[in-house]
C-alpha positions as CSV (number, residue, x, y, z in Angstrom):
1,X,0.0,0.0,0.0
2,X,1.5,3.4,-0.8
3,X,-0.7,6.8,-0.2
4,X,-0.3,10.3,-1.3
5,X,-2.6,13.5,0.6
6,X,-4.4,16.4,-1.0
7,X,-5.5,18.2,1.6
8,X,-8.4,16.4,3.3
9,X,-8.5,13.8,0.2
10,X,-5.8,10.9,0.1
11,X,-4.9,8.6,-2.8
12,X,-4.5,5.5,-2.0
13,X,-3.0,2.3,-4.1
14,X,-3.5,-1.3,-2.9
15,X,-1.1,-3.7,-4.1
16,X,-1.6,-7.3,-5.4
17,X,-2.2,-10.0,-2.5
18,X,-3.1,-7.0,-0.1
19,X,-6.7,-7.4,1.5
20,X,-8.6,-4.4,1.1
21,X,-10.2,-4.1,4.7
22,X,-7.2,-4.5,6.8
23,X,-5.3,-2.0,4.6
24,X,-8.2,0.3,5.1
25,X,-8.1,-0.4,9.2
26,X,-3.6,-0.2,8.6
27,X,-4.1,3.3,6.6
28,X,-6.6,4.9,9.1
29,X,-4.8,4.1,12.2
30,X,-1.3,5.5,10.9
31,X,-2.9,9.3,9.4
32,X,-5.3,9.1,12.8
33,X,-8.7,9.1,10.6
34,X,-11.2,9.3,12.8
35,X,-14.4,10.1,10.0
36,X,-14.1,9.7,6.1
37,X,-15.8,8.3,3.0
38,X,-14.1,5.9,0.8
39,X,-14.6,5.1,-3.2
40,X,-12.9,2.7,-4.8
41,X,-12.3,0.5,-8.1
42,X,-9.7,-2.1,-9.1
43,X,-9.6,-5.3,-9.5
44,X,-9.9,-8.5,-7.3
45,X,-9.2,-12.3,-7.0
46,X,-11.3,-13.1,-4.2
47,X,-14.6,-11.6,-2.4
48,X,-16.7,-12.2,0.4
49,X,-19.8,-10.6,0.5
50,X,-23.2,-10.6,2.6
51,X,-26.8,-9.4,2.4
52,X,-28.2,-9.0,5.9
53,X,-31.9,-10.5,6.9
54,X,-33.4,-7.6,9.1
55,X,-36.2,-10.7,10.5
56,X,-33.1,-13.0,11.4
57,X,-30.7,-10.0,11.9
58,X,-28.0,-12.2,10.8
59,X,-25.5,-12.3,7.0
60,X,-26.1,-14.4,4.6
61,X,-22.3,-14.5,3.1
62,X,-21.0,-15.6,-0.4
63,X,-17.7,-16.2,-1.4
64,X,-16.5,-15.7,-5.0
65,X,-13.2,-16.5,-6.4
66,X,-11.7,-15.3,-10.2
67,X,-11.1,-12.5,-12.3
68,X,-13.2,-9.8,-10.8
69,X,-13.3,-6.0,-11.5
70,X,-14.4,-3.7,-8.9
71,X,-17.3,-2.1,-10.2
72,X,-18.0,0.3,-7.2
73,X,-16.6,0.4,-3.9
74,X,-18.0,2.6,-1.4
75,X,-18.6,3.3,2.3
76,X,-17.0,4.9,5.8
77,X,-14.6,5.1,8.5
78,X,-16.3,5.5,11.5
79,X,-15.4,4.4,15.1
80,X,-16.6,1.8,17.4
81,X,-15.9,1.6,20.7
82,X,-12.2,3.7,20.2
83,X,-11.4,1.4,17.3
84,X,-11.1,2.1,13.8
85,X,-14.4,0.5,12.2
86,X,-15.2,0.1,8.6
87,X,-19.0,0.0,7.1
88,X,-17.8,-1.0,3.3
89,X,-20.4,-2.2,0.3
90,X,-18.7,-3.8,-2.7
91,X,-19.7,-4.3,-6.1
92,X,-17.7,-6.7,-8.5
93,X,-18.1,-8.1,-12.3
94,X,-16.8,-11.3,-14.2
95,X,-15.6,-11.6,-17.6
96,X,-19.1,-12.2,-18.2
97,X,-20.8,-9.0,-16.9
98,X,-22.3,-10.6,-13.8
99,X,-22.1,-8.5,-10.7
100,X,-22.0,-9.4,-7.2
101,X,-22.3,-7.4,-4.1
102,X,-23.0,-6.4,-0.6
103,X,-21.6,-5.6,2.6
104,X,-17.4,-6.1,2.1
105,X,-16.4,-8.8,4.4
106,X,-13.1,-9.5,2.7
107,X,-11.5,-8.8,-0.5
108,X,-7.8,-9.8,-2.0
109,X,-6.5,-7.1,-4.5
110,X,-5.7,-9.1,-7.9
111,X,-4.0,-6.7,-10.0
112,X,-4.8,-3.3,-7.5
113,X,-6.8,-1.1,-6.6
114,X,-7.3,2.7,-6.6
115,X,-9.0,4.4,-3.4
116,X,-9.8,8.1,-2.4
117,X,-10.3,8.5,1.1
118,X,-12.0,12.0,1.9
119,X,-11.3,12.5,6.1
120,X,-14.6,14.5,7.0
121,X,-14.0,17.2,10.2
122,X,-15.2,15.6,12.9
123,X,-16.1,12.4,14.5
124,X,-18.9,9.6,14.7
125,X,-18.9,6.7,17.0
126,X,-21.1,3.3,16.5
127,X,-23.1,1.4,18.8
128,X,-24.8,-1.8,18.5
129,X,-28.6,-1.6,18.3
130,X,-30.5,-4.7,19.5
131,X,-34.1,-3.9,17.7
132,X,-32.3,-3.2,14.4
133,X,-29.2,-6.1,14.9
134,X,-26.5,-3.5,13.5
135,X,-23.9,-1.3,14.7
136,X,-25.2,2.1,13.9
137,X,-24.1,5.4,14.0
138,X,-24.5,7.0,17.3
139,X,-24.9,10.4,17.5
């Protein structure tokens, strides 16, 4: 992973075999990010994905594997609990023009990936919420 800042915008390049969430988590413990957006695209080798069940409150997780491009990549950097927390949604296509998505639970960079992290002044903290089963935004 190597980064550059412009101003309150960073770019950010993933490298092949690097997993996109933990270099996410790595890059906004060491510039002390405690709110921003991220936007992503790239390519990747591996995926896990899940839709969440609001009746069970639970993930239903798939696992892909191949030649995927990212097709959008998109979420926040948050906090939970004084730890960096991610809430990342992640679109991918094959060499057929199926796409896959949902929440980001793990992703390999294949080739890389190209990120813009925007820090946002100020800070938000998460809590879980029993009724909903999700750690929302707590204001």
């Amino acid at each position: 992973m190597e980064y550059k800042r412009f101003g309150d915008t960073y770019a950010v390049r993933l490298d092949r075999g690097e997993e996109i969430l933990e270099k996410i988590k790595e890059f906004a413990q060491a510039e002390h990010i405690a709110f921003a957006s991220v936007r992503a695209l790239g390519a990747v080798g591996s995926f896990t994905v899940g839709v969440f069940d609001p009746a069970a409150k639970t993930y239903a997780s798939n696992d892909f594997a191949g030649n995927f491009e990212i097709v959008s990549l998109t979420g926040t950097i948050d906090a939970m609990g004084g730890n960096v927390y991610t809430h990342i949604h992640m679109s991918a296509g094959n060499a057929k023009g199926e796409v896959f998505g949902g929440h980001l639970n793990r992703a390999v960079v294949s080739a890389t990936c190209e990120m813009l992290v925007t820090r946002i002044r100020g800070e938000i903290d998460r809590r879980f919420d029993e009724g909903v089963g999700l750690n929302l935004w707590k204001f």
